[in-house]
C-alpha positions in Angstrom: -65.2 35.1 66.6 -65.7 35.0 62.8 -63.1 37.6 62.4 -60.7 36.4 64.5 -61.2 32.6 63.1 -60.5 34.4 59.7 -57.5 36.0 61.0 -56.0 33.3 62.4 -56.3 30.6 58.8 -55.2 33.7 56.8 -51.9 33.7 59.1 -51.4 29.8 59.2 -51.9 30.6 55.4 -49.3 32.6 55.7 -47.0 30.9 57.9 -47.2 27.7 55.4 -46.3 29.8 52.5 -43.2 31.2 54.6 -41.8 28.2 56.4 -42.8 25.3 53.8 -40.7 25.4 50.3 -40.1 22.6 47.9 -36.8 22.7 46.0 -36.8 21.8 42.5 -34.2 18.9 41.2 -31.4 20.5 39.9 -31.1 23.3 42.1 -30.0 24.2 45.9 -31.5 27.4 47.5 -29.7 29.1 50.4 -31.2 30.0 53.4 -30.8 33.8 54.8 -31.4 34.5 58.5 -31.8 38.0 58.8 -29.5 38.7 55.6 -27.0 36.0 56.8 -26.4 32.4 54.7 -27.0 29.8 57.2 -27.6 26.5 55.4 -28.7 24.9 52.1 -32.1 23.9 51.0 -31.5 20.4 48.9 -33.6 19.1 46.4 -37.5 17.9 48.2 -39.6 19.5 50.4 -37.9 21.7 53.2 -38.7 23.8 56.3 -37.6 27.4 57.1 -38.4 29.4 60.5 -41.3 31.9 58.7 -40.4 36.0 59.4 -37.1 34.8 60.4 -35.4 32.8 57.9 -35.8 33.6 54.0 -33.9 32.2 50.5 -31.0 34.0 49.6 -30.0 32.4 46.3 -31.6 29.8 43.9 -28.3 28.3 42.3 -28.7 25.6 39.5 -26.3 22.7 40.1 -26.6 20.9 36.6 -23.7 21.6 34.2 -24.4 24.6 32.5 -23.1 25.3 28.7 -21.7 29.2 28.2 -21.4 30.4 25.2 -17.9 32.7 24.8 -19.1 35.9 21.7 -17.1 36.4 19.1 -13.8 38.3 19.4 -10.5 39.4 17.2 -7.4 38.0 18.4 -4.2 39.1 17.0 -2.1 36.3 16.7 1.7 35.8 17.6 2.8 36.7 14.0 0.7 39.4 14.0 -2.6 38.4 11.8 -6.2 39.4 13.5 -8.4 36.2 13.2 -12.6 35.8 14.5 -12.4 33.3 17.9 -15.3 32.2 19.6 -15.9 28.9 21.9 -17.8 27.2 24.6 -17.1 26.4 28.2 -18.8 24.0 30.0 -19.0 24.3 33.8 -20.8 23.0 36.9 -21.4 24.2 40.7 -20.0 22.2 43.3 -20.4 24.4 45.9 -23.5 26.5 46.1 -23.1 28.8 48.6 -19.6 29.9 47.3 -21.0 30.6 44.1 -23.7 32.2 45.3 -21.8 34.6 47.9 -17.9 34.3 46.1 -18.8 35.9 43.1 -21.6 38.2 41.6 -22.6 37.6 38.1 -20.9 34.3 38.2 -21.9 33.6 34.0 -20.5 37.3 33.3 -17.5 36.9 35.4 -16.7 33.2 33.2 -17.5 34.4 30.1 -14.6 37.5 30.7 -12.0 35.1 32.4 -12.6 33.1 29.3 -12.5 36.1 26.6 -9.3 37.3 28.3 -7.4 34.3 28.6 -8.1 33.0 25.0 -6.8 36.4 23.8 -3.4 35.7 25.8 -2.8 31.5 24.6 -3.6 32.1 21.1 -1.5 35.7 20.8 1.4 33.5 22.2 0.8 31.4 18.8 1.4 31.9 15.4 -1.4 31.7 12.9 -0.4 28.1 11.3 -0.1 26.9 15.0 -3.4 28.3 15.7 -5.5 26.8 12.8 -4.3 23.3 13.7 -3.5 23.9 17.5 -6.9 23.8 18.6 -6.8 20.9 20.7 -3.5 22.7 22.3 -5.6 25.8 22.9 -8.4 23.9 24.1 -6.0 22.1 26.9 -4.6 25.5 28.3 -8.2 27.3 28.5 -9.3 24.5 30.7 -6.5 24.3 32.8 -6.7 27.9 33.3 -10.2 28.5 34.1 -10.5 25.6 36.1 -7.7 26.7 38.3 -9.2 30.7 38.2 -13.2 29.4 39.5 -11.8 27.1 42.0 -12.2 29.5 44.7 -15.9 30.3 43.6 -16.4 26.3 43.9 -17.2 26.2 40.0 -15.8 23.1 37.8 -15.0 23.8 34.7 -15.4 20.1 32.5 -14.3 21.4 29.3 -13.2 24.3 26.5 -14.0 24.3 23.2 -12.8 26.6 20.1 -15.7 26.5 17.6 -14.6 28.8 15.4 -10.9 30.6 14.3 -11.3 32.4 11.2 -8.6 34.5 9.4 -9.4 37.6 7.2 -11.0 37.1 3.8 -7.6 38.0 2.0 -5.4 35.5 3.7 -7.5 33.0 3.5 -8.0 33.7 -0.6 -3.5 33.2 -0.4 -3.8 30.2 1.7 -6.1 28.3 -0.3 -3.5 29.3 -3.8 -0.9 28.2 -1.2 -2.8 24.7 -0.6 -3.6 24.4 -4.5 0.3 24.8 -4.8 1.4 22.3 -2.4 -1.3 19.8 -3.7 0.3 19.8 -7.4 3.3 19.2 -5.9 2.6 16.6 -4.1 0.9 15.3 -7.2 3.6 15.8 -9.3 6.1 14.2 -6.5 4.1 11.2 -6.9 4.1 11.1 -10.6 7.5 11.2 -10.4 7.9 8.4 -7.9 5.1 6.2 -9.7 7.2 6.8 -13.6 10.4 5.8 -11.5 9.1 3.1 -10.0 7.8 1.9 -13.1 11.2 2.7 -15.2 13.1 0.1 -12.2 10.1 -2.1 -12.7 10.8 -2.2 -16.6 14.3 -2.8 -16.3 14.0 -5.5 -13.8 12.0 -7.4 -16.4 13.9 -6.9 -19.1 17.4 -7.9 -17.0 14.9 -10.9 -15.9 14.4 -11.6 -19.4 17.4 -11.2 -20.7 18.9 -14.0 -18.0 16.0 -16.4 -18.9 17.2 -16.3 -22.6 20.6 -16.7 -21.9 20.2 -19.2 -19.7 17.6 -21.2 -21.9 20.5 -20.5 -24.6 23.2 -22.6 -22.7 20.6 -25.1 -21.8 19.8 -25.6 -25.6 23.6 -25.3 -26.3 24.3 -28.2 -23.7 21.5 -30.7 -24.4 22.8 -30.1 -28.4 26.5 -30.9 -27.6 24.7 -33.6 -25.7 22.7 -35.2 -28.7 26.0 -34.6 -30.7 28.2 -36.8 -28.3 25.9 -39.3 -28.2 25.3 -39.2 -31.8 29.0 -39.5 -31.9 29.1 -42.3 -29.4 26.4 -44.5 -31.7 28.2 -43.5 -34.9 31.6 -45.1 -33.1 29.6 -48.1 -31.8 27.9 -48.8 -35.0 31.6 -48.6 -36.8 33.1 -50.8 -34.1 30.2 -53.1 -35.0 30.8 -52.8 -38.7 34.3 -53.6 -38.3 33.6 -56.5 -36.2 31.3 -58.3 -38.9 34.1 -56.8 -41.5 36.5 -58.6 -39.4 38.5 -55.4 -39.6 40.7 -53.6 -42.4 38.8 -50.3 -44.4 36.0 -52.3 -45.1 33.7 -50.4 -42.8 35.3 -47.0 -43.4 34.8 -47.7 -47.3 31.2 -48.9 -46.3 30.4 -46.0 -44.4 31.8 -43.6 -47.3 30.2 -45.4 -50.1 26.8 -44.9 -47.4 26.8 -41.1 -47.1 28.1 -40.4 -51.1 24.7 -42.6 -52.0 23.0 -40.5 -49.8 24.1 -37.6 -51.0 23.5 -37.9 -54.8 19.8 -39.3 -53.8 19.7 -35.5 -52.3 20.6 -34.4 -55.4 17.9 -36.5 -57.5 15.2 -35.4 -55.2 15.7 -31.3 -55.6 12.9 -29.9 -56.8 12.8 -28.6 -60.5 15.8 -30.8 -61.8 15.3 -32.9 -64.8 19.1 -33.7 -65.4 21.8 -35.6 -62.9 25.6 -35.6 -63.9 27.1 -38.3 -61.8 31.0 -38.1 -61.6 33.7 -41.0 -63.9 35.2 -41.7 -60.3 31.6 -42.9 -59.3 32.2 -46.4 -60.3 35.5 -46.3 -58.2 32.7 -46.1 -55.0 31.0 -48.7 -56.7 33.9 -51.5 -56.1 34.3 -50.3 -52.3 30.9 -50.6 -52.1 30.7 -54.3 -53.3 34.0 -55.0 -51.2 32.6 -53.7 -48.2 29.3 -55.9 -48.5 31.2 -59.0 -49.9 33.0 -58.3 -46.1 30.1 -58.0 -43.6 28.9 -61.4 -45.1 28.2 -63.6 -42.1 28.4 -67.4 -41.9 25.3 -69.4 -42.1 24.7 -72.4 -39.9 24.4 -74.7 -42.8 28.4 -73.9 -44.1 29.5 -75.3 -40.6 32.6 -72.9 -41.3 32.9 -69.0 -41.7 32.9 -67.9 -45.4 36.2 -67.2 -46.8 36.6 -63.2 -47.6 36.0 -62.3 -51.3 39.0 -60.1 -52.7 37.8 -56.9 -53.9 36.5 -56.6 -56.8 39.5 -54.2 -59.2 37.3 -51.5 -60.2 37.1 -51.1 -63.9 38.8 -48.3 -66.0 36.2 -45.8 -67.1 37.4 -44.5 -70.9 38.4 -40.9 -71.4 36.8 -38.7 -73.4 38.7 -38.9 -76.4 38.4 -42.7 -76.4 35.5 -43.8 -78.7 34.1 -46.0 -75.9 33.0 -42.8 -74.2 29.7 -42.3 -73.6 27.7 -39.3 -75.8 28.2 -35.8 -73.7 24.7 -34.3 -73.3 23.3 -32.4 -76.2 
């Protein structure tokens, strides 16, 4: 009884460890009947028919990241560059990548190599170094269509590295050095032109600020000489009015600006001698005529003051006479 008893719990052991399996999360296991894929096993705990039913394949359902080695590539123009990339992909359908393809990771990683090899040898090498989103766009839609049928998704491609030989990239740094100074020296050149325009804008701006400013000083003078004008003619008129009219004002006037201009002539600086003119005392009569003239009437004559007649201005001796005055010594 002992025996058997032991017999029997060492087969329910067994049974339990056969029939009874719990599926990790992340994963789906198939299920084998006699070497034939009957269903899947999903994530939990899950019961199989023991001696009869087994798992076939453990397949991981997360999205797994392949890394694609290293390769040379020959480009389109002929220049052997270093590729290498990523792909990342995820199982949709278990059972067809566990039955559709063997050595599903191997089989991507060659579909991969192969088909970066044939979109970057259709480019040349400029295209390729800044193409990479371009690249990136035909690897996916290649792949993705090539691992449909093993119910794989590839998500994305991505070229990490493209590297040309050590020589051609020495002559395509001189080659960027090159462009950069000449860019440089474009902008010099636009900057010192800019500035030239900038210059000569201010100095036409300048130049038309002066003139103008020139004519507006010009006017307002030839302004403040027409009124000038205009209050020399009204004081006359007025002069001539209290003259009661003849050359009484025009002699006053005269005799006014020839005073004027021999007090000029005492004021100079460093003069200690002033020779006045014989005709001088010929002014002095207008002068006298023209006040005697602009006399007004005062309210206590009653009657305006008869005009003076001018005074005859004296003869002034020659200079033989012997009334002339001494000539300076």
């Amino acid at each position: 009884m002992e025996i058997l008893l032991t017999i029997l719990v060492v087969l329910a052991a067994l049974v339990a460890y056969k029939g009874i399996k719990t599926v990790p999360q992340g994963e789906s296991w198939t299920v084998e009947r006699f070497g034939a894929y009957t269903r899947l096993l999903e994530p939990g705990l899950s019961f199989i028919v023991p001696f009869v039913e087994g798992i076939g394949r453990k397949v991981n359902i997360q999205e797994v990241v392949l890394d694609i080695p290293e390769q040379s590539v020959i480009t389109g123009d002929n220049v052997s560059v270093l590729v290498d990339g990523i792909v990342y992909y995820r199982v949709l359908e278990p059972a067809k990548a566990a039955y559709a393809v063997q050595s599903m990771q191997s089989a991507l990683t060659s579909l991969a190599m192969t088909n970066i090899r044939a979109v970057i040898g259709e480019m040349e090498l400029d295209a390729t170094l800044s193409g990479r989103e371009r690249i990136n766009s035909q690897l996916l839609k290649t792949l993705d269509g090539a691992t449909e049928p093993w119910g794989v998704k590839v998500s994305r491609v991505e070229i990490k590295k493209v590297e040309p030989p050590e020589s051609l990239s020495r002559a395509m740094a001189m080659q960027m050095t090159a462009e950069r100074e000449r860019r440089a020296a474009v902008v010099r050149a636009e900057g010192e032109r800019q500035a030239a325009v900038t210059r000569a804008e201010g100095e036409k701006m300048a130049t038309v600020l002066e003139a103008e400013g020139e004519r507006e000083a010009a006017f307002r003078a030839a302004e403040a000489r027409e009124r000038l004008a205009e209050a020399e003619a009204k004081a006359t008129r007025m002069v001539a009015e209290a003259a009661q009219g003849g050359n009484a004002a025009l002699s006053y006037f005269i005799a006014q600006k020839y005073v004027e201009a021999v007090q000029a002539l005492a004021a100079a600086p460093g003069k200690t001698t002033l020779v006045v003119p014989l005709e001088t005392a010929g002014f002095a009569g207008g002068i006298a005529q023209a006040l005697e003239a602009m006399r007004l009437p005062t309210p206590s004559d009653g009657a305006p003051a008869s005009p003076v007649p001018p005074a005859t201005p004296r003869s002034v001796p020659s200079a033989g006479s012997p009334f002339a005055p001494p000539g300076p010594r």
